[in-house]
mmCIF file of the N, C-alpha and C atoms, coordinates in Angstrom:
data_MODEL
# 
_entry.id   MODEL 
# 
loop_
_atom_site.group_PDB 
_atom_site.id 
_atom_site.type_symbol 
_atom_site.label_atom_id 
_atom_site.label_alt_id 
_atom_site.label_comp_id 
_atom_site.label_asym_id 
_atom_site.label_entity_id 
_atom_site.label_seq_id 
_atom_site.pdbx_PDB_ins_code 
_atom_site.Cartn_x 
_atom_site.Cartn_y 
_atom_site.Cartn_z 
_atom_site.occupancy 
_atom_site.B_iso_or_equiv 
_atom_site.pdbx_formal_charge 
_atom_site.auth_seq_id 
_atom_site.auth_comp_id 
_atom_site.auth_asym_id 
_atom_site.auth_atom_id 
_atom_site.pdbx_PDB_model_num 
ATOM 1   N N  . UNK A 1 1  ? -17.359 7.704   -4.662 1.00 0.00 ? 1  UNK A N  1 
ATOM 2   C CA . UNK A 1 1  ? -16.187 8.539   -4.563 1.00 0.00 ? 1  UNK A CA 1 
ATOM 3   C C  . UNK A 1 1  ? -15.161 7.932   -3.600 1.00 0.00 ? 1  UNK A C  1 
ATOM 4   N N  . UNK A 1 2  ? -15.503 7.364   -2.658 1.00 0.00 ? 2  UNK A N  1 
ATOM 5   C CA . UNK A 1 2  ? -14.745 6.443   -1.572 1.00 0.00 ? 2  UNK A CA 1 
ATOM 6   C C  . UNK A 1 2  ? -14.211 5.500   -1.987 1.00 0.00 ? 2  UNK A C  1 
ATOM 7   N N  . UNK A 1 3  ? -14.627 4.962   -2.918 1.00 0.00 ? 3  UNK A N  1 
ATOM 8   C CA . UNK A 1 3  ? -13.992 3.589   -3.691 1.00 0.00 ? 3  UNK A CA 1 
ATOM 9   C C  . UNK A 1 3  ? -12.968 4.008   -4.705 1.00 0.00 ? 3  UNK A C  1 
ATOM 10  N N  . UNK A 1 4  ? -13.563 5.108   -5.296 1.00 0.00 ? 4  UNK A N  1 
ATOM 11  C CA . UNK A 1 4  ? -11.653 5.850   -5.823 1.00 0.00 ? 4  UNK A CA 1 
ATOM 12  C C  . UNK A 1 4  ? -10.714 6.239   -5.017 1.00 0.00 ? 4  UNK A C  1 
ATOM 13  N N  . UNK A 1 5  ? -11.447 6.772   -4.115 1.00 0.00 ? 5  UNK A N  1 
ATOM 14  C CA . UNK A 1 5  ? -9.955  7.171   -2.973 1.00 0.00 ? 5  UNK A CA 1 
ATOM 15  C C  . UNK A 1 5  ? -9.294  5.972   -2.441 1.00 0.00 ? 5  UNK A C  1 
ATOM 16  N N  . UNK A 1 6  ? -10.044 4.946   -2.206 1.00 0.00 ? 6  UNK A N  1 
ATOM 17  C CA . UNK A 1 6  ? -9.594  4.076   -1.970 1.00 0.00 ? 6  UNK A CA 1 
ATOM 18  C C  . UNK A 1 6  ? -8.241  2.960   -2.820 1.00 0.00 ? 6  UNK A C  1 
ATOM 19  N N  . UNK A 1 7  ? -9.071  3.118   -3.779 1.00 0.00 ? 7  UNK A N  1 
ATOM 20  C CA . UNK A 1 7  ? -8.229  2.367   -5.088 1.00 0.00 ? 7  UNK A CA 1 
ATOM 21  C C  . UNK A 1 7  ? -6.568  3.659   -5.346 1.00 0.00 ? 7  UNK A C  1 
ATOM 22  N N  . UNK A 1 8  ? -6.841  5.123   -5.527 1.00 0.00 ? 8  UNK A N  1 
ATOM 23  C CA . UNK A 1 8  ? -5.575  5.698   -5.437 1.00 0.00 ? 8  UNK A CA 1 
ATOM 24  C C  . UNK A 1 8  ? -4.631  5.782   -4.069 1.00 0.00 ? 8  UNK A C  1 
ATOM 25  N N  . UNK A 1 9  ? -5.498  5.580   -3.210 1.00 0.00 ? 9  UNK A N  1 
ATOM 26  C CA . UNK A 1 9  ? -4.356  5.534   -2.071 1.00 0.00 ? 9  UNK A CA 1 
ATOM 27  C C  . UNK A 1 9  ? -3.704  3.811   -1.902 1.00 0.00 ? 9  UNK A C  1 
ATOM 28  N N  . UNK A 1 10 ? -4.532  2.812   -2.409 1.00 0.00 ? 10 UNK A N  1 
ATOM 29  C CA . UNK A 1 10 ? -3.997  1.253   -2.502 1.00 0.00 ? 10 UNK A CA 1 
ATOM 30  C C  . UNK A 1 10 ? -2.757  1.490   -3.181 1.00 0.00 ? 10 UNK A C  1 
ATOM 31  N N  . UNK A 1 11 ? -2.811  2.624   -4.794 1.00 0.00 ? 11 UNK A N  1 
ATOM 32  C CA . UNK A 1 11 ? -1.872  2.614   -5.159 1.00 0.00 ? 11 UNK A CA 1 
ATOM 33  C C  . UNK A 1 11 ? -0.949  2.928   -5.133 1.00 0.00 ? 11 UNK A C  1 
ATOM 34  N N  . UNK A 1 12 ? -1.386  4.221   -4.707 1.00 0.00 ? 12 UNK A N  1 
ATOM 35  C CA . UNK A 1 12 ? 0.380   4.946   -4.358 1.00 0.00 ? 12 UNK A CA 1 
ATOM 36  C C  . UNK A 1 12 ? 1.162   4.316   -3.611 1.00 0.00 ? 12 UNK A C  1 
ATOM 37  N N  . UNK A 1 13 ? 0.440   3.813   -2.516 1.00 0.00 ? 13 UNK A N  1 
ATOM 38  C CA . UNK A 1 13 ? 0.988   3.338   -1.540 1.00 0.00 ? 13 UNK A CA 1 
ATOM 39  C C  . UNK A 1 13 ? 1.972   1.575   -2.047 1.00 0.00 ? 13 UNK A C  1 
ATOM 40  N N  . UNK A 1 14 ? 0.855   0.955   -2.861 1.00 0.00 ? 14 UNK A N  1 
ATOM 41  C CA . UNK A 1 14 ? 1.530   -0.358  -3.597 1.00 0.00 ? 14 UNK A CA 1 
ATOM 42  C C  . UNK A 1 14 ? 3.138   0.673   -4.492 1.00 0.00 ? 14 UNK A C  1 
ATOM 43  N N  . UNK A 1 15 ? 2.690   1.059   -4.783 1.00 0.00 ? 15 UNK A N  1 
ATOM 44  C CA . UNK A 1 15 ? 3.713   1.984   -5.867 1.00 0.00 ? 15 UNK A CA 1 
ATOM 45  C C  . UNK A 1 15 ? 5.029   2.187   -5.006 1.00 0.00 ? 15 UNK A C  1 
ATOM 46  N N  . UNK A 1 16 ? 4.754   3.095   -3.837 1.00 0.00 ? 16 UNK A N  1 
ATOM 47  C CA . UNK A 1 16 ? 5.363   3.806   -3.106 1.00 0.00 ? 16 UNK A CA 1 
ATOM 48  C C  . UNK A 1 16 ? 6.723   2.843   -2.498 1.00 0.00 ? 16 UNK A C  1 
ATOM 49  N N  . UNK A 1 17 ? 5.742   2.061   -2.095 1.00 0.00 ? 17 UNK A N  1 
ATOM 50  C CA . UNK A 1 17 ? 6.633   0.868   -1.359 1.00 0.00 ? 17 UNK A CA 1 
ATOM 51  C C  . UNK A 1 17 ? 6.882   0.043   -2.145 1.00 0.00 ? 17 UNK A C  1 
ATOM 52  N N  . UNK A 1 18 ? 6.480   -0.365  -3.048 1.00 0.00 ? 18 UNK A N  1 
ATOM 53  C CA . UNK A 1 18 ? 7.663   -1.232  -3.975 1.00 0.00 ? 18 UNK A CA 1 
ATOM 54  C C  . UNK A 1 18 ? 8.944   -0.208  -4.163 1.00 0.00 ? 18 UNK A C  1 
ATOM 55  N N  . UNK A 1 19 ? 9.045   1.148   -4.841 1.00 0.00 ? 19 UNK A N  1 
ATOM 56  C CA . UNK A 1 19 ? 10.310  1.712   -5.028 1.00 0.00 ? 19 UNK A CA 1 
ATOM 57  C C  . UNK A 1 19 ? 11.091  1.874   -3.618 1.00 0.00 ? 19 UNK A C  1 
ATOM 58  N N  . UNK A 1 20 ? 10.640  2.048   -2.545 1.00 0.00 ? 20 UNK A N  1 
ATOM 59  C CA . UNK A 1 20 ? 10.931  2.520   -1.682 1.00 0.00 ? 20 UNK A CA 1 
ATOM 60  C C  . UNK A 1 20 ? 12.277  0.983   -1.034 1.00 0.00 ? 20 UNK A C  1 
ATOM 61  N N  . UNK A 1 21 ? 10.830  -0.045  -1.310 1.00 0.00 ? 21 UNK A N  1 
ATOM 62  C CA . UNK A 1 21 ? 11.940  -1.357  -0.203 1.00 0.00 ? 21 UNK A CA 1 
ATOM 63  C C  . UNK A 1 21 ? 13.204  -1.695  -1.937 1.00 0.00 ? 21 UNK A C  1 
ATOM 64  N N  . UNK A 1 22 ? 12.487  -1.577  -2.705 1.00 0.00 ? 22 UNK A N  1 
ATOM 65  C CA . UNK A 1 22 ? 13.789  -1.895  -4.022 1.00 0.00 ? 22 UNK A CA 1 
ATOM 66  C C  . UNK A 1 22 ? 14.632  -1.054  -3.612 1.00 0.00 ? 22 UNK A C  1 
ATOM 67  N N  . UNK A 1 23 ? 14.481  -0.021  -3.547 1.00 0.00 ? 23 UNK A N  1 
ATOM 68  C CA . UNK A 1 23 ? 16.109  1.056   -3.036 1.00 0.00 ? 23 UNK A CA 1 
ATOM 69  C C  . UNK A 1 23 ? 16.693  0.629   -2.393 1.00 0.00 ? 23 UNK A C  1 
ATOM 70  N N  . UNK A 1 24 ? 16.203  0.387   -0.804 1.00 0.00 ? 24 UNK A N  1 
ATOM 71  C CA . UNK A 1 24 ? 16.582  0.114   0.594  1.00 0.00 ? 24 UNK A CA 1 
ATOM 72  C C  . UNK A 1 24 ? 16.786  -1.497  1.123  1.00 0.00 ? 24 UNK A C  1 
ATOM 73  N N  . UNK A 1 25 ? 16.095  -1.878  -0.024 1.00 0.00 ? 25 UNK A N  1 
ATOM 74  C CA . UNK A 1 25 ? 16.788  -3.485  0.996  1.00 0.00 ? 25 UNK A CA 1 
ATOM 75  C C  . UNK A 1 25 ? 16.877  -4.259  -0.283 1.00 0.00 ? 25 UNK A C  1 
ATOM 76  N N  . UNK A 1 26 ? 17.691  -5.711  -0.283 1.00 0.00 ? 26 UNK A N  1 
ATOM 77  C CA . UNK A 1 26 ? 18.209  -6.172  -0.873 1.00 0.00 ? 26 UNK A CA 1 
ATOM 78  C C  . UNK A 1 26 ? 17.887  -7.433  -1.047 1.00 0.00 ? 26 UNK A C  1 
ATOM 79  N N  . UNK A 1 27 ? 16.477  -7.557  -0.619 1.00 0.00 ? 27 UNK A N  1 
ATOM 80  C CA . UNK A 1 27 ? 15.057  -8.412  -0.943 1.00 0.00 ? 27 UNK A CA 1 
ATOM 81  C C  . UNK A 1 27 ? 15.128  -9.135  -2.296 1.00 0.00 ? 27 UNK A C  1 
ATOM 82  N N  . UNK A 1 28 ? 14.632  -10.530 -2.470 1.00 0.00 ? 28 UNK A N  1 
ATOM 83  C CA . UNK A 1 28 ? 14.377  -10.760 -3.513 1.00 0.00 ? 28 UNK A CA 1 
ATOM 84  C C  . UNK A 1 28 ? 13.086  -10.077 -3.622 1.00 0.00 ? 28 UNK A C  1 
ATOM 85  N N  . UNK A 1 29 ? 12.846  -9.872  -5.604 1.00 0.00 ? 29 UNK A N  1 
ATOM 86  C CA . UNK A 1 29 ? 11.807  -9.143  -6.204 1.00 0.00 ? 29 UNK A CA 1 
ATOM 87  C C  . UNK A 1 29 ? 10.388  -10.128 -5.716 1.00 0.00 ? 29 UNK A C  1 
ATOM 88  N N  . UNK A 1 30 ? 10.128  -10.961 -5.522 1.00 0.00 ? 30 UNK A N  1 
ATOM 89  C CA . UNK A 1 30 ? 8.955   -11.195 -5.179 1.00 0.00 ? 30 UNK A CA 1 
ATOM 90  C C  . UNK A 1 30 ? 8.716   -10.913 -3.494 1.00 0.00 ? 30 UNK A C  1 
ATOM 91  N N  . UNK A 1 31 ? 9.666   -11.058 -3.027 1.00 0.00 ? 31 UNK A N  1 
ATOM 92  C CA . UNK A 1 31 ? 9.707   -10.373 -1.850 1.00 0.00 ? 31 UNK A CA 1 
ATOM 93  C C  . UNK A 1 31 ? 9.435   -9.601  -1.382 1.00 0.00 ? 31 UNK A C  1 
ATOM 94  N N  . UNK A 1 32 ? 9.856   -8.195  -2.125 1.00 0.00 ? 32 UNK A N  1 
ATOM 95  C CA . UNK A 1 32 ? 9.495   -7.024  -2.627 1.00 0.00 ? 32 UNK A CA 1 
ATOM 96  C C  . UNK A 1 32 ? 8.123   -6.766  -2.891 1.00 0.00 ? 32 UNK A C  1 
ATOM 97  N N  . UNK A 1 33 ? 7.824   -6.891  -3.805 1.00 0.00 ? 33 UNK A N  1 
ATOM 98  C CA . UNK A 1 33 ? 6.289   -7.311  -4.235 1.00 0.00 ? 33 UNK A CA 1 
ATOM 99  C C  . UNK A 1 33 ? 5.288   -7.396  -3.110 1.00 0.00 ? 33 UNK A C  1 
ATOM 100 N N  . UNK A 1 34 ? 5.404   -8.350  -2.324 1.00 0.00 ? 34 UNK A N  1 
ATOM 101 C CA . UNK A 1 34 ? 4.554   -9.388  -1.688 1.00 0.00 ? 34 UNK A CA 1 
ATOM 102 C C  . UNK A 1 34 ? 4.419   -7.854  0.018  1.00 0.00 ? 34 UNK A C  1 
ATOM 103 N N  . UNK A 1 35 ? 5.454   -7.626  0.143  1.00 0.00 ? 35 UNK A N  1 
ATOM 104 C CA . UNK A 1 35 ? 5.496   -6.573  1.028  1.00 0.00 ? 35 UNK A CA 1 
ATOM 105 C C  . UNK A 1 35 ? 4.983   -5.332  0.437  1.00 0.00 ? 35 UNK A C  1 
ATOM 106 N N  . UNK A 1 36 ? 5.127   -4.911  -0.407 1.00 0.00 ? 36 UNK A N  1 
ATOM 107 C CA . UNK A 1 36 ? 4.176   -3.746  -0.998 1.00 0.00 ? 36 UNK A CA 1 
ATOM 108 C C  . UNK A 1 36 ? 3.166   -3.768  -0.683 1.00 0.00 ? 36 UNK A C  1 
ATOM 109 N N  . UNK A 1 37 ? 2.973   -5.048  -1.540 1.00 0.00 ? 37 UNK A N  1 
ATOM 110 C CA . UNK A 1 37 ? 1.501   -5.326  -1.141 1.00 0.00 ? 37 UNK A CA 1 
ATOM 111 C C  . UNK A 1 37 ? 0.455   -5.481  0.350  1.00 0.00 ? 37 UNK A C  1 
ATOM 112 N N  . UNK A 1 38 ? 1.153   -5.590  0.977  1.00 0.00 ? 38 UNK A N  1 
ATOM 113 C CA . UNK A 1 38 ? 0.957   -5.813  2.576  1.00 0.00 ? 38 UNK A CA 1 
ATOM 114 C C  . UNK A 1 38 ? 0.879   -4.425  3.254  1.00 0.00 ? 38 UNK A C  1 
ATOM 115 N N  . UNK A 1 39 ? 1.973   -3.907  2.603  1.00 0.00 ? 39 UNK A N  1 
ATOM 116 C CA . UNK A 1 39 ? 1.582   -2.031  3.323  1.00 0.00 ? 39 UNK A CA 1 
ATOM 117 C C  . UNK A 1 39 ? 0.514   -1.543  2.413  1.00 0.00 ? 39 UNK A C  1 
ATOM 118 N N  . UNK A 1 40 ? 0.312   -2.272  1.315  1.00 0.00 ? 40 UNK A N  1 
ATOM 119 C CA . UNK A 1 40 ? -1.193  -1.388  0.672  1.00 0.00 ? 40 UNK A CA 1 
ATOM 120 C C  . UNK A 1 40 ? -2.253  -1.707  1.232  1.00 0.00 ? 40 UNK A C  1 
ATOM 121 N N  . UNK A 1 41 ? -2.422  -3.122  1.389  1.00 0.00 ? 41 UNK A N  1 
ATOM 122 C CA . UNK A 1 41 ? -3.088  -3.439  1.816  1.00 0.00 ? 41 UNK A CA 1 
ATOM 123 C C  . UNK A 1 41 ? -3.374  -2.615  3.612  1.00 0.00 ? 41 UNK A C  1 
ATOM 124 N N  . UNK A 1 42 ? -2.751  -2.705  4.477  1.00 0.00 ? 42 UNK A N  1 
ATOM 125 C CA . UNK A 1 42 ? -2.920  -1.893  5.298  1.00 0.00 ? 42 UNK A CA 1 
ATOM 126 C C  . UNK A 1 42 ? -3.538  -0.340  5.163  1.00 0.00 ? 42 UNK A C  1 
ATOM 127 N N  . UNK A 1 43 ? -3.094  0.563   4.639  1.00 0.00 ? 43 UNK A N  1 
ATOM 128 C CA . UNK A 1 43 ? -2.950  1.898   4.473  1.00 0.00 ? 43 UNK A CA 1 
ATOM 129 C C  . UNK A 1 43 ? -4.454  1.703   3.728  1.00 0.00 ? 43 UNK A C  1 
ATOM 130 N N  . UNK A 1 44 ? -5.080  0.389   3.113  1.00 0.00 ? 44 UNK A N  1 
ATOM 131 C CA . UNK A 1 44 ? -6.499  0.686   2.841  1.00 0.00 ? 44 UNK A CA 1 
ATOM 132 C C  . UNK A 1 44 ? -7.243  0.441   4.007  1.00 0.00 ? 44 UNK A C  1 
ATOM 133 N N  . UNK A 1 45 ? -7.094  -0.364  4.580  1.00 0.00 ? 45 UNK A N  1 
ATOM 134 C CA . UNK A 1 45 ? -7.722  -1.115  5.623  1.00 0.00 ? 45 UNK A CA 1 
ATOM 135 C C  . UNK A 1 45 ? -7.591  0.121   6.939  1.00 0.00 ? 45 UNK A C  1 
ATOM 136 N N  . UNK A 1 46 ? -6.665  0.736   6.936  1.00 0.00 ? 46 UNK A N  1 
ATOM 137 C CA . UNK A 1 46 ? -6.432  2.045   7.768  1.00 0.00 ? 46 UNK A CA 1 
ATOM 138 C C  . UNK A 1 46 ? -7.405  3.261   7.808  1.00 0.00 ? 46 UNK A C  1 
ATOM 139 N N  . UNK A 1 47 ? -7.352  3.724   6.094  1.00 0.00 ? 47 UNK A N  1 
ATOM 140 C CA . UNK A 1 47 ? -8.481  4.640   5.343  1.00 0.00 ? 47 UNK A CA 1 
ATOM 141 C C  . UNK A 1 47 ? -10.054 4.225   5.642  1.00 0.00 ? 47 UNK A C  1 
ATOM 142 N N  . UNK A 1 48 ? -10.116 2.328   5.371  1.00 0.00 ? 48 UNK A N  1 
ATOM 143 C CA . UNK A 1 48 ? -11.591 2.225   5.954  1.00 0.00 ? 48 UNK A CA 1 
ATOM 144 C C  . UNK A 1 48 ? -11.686 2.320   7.277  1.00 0.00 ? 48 UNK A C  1 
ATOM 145 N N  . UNK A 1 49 ? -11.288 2.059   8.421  1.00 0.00 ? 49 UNK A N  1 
ATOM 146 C CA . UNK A 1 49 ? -11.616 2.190   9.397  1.00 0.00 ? 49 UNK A CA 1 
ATOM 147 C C  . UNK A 1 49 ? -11.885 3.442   9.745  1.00 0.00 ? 49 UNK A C  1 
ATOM 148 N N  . UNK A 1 50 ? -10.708 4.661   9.650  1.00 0.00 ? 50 UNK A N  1 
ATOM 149 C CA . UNK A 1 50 ? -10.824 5.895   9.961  1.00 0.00 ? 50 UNK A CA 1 
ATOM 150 C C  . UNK A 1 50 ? -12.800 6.314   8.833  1.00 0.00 ? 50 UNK A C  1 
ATOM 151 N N  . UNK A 1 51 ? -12.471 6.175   7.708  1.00 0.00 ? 51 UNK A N  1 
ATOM 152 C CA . UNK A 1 51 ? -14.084 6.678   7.429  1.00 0.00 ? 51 UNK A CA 1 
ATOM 153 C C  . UNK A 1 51 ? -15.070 5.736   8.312  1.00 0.00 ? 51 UNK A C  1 
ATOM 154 N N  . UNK A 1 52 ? -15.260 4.882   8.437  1.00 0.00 ? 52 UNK A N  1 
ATOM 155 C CA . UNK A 1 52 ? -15.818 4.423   8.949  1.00 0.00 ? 52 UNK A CA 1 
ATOM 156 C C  . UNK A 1 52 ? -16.563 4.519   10.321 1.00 0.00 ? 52 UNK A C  1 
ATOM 157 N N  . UNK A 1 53 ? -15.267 5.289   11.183 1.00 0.00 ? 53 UNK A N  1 
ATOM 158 C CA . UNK A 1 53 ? -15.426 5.895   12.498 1.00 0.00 ? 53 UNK A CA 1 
ATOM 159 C C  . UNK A 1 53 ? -16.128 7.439   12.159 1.00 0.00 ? 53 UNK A C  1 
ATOM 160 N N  . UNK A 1 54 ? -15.539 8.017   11.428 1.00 0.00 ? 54 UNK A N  1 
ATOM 161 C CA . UNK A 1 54 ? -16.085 9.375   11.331 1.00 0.00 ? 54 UNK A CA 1 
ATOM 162 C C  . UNK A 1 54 ? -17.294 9.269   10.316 1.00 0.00 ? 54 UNK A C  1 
# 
């Protein structure tokens, strides 16, 4: 069940922040991309630690 939560919060968050920096900054698209990916990556790595502790 942790490994889905995991995988939907990677996404929203990949999701989230791609629309979010395309609105707001004026990034090339792989640029874009590559930073999404970096806050998803975080916001998972965030989720494991916190379960992890508790």
């Amino acid at each position: 069940m942790h490994f889905l939560f995991g995988i939907l919060i990677f996404t929203i968050v990949a999701v989230a922040g791609y629309f979010f920096l395309l609105a707001f900054t004026s990034f090339a698209e792989t640029a874009i991309v590559i930073l999404a990916l970096v806050l998803a990556f975080l916001a998972e790595f965030t989720y494991m630690k916190i379960r992890a502790d508790g």
